[in-house]
C-alpha positions as CSV (number, residue, x, y, z in Angstrom):
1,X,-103.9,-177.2,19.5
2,X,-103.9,-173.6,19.6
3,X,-100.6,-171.2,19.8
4,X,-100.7,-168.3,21.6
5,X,-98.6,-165.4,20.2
6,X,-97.0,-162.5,22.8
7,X,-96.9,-159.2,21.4
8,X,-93.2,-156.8,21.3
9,X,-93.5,-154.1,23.2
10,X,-92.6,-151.2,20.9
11,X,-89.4,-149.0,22.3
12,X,-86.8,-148.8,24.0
13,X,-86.6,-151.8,26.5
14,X,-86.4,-151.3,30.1
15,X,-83.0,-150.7,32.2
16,X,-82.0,-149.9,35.5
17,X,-81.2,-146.6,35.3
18,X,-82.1,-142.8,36.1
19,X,-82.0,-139.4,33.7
20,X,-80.0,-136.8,34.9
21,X,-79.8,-133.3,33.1
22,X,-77.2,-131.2,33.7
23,X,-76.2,-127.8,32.3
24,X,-72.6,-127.7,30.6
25,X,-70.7,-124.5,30.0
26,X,-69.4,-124.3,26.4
27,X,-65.8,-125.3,26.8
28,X,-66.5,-128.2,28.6
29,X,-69.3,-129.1,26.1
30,X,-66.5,-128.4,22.9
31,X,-64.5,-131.0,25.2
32,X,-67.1,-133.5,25.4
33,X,-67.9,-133.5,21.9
34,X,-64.1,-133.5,20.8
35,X,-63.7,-136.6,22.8
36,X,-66.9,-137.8,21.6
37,X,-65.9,-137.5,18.0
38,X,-62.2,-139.1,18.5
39,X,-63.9,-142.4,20.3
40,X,-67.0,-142.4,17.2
41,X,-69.7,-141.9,20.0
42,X,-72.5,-140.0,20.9
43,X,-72.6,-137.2,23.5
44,X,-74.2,-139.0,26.0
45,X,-71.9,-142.2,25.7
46,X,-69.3,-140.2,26.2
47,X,-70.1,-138.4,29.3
48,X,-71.6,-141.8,30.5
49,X,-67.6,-142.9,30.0
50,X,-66.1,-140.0,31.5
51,X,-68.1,-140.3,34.7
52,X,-66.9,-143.9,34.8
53,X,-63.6,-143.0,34.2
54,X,-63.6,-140.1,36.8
55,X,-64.5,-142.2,39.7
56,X,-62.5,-145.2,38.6
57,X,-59.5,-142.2,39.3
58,X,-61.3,-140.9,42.4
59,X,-61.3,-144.7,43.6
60,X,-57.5,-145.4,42.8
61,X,-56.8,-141.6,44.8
62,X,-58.6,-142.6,47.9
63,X,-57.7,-146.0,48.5
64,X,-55.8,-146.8,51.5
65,X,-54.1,-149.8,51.2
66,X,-51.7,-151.6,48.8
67,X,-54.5,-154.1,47.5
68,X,-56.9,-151.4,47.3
69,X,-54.9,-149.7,45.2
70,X,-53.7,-152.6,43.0
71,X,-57.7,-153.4,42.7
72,X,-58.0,-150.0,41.9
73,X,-55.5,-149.0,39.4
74,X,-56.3,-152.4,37.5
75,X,-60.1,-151.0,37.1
76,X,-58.5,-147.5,35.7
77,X,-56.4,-149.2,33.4
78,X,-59.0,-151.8,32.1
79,X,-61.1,-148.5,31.7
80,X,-58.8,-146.4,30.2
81,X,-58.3,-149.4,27.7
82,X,-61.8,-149.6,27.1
83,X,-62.0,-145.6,26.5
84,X,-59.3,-146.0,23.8
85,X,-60.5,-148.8,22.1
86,X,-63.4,-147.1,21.8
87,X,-65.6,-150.3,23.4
């Protein structure tokens, strides 16, 4: 009996995602790497974690009702957490 082997595929492996590219001014880039630094991440970790962060608040700001906001302001805090743990 004969075993067949599959081959890795070399790089990075496949995720649902998309690039974007975006042009920073410098004190906002000083920022970004600051807060990059404190957590012990890369660049783009951290402005992956900022964006999450920002619309977790933009969430909690626009919800109308009590339980949206409870949903809401448990997301920004279990994010927030996450930011300082550096997770």
């Amino acid at each position: 009996m004969s075993t067949l082997f599959t081959r890795k595929k070399m790089g990075r492996p496949r995720v649902e995602s998309e690039e974007i590219r975006s042009r920073v001014q410098q004190p906002l880039l000083g920022g970004l790497d600051a807060w990059a630094e404190a957590h012990g991440i890369p660049r783009a970790e951290a402005a992956r974690r900022l964006i999450d962060l920002g619309l977790a608040a933009y969430e909690f700001a626009q919800a109308s009702s009590e339980i949206d906001r409870d949903r809401a302001r448990s997301k920004l805090l279990e994010k927030l957490g996450q930011s300082r743990a550096g997770s």
